[in-house]
N, C-alpha and C positions, 0 to 999 in steps of 0.2 A: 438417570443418564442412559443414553440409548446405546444400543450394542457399536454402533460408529464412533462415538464421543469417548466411548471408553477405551476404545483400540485407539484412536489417535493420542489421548493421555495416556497410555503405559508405552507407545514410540516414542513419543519425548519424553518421558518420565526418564529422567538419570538420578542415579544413587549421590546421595549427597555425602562431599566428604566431612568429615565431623571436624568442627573446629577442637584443636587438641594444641597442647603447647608448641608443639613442633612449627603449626603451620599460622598459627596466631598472629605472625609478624606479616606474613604472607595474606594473609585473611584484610590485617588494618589496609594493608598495603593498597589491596585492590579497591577498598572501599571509598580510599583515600582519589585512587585516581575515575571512579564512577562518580564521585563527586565533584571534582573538578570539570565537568564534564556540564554544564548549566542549562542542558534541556534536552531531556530524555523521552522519545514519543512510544517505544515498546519498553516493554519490561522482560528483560531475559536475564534467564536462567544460567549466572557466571562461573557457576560450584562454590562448594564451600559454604553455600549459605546466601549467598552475597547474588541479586538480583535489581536489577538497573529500575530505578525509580521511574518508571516508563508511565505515560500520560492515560495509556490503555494498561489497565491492570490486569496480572495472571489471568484471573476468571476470563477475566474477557475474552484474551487470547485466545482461551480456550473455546468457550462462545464459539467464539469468529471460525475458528478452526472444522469446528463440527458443521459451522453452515455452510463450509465452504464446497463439501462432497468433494475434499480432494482423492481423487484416484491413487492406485497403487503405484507409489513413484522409484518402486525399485529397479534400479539400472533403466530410470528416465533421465533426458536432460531437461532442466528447470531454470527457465528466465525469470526473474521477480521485479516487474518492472515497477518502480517506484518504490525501492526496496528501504528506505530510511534508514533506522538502525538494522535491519536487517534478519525481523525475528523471523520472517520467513522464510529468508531467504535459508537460515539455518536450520530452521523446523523442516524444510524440503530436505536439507542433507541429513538429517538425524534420523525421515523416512525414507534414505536409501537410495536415495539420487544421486547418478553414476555422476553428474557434471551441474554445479548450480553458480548461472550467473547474477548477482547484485546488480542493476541499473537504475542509477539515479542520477539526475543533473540539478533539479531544481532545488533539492531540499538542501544537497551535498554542499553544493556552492553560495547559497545563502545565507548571508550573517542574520542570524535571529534574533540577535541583540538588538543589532542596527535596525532592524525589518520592523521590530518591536516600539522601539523606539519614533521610529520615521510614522509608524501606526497613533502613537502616544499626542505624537505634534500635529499629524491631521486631528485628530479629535479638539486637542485645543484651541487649534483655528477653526475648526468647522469646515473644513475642506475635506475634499474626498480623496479617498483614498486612489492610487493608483495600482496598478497589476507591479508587481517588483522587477518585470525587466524592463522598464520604460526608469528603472530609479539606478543610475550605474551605482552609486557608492554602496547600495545594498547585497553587492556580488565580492565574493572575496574567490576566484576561481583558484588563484594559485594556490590558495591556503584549504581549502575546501574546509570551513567550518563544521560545516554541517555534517561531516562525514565520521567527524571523532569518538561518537558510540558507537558508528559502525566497525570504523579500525579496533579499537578497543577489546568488544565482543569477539571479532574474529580473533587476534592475534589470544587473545584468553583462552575463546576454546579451542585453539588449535585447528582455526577450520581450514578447507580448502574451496573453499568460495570464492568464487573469480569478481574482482568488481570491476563495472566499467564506467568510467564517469560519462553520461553523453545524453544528448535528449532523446527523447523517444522516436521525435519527428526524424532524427540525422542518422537513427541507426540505420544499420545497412545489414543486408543478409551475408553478403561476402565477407563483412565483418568480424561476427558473433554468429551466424550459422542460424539451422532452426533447431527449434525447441519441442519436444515432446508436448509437455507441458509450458503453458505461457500465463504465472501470476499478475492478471492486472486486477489489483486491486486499490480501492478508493484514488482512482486515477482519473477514471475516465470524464467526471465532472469538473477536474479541474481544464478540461483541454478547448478551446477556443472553437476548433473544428474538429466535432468528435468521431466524424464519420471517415476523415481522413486517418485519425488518430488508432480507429478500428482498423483501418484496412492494413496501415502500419501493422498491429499485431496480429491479422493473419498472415501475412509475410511471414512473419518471424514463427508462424506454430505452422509446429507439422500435425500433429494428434488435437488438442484442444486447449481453449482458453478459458480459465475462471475468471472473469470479472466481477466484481463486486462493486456498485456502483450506490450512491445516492437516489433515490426513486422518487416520483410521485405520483400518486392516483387522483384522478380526478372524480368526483362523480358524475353521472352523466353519460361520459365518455369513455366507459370501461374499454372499450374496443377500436377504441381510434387512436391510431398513434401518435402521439404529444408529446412534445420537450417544451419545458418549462428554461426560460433565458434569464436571467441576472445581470441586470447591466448595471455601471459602476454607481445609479446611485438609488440601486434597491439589490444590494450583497445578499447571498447567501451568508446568514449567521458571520457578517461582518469579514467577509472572506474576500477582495476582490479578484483572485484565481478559480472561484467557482465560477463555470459560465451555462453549461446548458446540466438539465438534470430530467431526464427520459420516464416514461410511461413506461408499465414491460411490454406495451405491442409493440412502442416506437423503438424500445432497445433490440427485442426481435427485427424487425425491420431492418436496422442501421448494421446489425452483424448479418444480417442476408446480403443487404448490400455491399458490406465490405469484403463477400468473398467468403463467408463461411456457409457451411451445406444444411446446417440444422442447428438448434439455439432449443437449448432443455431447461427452462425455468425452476430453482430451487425456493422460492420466497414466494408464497404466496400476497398479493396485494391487498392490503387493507381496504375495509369495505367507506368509502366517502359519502359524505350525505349530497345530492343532486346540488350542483354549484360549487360544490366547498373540496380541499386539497387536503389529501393525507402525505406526509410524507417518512419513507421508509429506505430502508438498505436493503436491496435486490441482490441476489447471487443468481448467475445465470452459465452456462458451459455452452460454450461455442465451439462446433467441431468441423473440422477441416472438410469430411469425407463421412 
């Protein structure tokens, strides 16, 4: 483990309380309501023991964390756009972040069940699948489904995490303000027009942006900018919210053009044999100034 990977695990590392009779009723308790709770995409860390059955495991987490080259976020303010359950959103506050915003609309307000389900019945019919906001009955806004490991987690660890329910495209700066720091991650591919979606989050960053994005290299064409499209009836990995998925010139490019001053690539690309496509997860830091 490298000298980075290690400082970032002993920031989030917290002392575990020991399950003891006292707190055993308290311990079922919570495990009772992380289970009730029927689809869990991070795994965090609740105390006690007790950690959310999350789809990306610990390890991973931590993985993700190290490649991310997050900067020293003490007394930063931290956006986390596309925040789910919100493990980052809490890993930013746990490293010291003076103000951390959650923002999520798409995940927050979609029934998974029903999404799932509506996914279940194209396949049987052999139709294809559509993007979920063209399906109303699969929007539960009032209730926000999707929001209830986030609530959960928070209200557990006592955070002060601000969330805001909203989409990315309608945020506004007068709003929510800018951000030191700006979490985009595994976002940017799901967005229709990503160049607009970019310039959206340099609005919102004063200091810089992590994104972390789906990649693909081509061979051949190491040096030409390219995004790769997904239309509804050749999905990414059965996804119909995946739409374009960028080269690292073409993601260089696309944060030039949104308005950022310099773009520092962490992932290097995988080598592709001439013709044929590798594909990989890019970390990149895009800075204002």
């Amino acid at each position: 483990m490298s000298r980075f990977q290690k400082t970032i695990s002993a920031l989030l590392r917290k002392p575990q309380q020991q399950r003891t009779t006292h707190n055993v009723s308290a311990v079922t308790e919570l495990e009772h309501k992380v289970a009730a709770i029927p689809f869990w995409f991070h795994s965090i860390d609740l105390g006690m023991g007790v950690v959310t059955p999350g789809l990306k495991s610990p390890e991973q987490h931590t993985r993700e964390l190290a490649s991310l080259r997050i900067p020293d976020l003490r007394d930063k303010t931290v956006l986390d756009i596309g925040a789910w359950d919100g493990f980052y959103s809490f890993a930013a506050e746990r490293l010291g972040a003076a103000r951390v915003v959650a923002l999520d609309h798409h995940v927050w307000c979609l029934d998974r069940q029903a999404k799932n389900k509506y996914k279940a019945d194209c396949k049987k019919k052999g139709i294809v699948q559509q993007h979920p906001k063209y399906i109303p009955e699969l929007w539960r806004v009032d209730e926000l489904p999707g929001k209830r490991g986030f609530n959960l987690a928070h209200a557990t660890l006592g955070s002060k995490v601000e969330a805001v329910v909203c989409d990315l495209m309608d945020t506004k700066v007068e709003d929510i303000g800018q951000f030191d720091v700006v979490l985009y991650l595994g976002v940017l591919y799901h967005m229709e027009n990503p160049l607009e979606s970019l310039r959206k989050v340099a609005q919102l960053t004063r200091e810089v942006a992590i994104i972390e994005t789906e990649a693909v290299a081509i061979g051949g064409h190491e040096a030409r900018p390219l995004c790769e499209y997904f239309p509804p009836t050749a999905q990414l990995k059965d996804d119909p919210t995946n739409f374009w998925v960028p080269n690292a010139p073409a993601l260089i490019g696309l944060c030039e053009t949104a308005g950022f001053k310099r773009v520092e690539l962490f992932t290097v690309p995988p080598t592709a044999r001439k013709g044929q496509i590798e594909r990989y997860r890019l970390v990149a830091h895009a800075f204002v100034s």
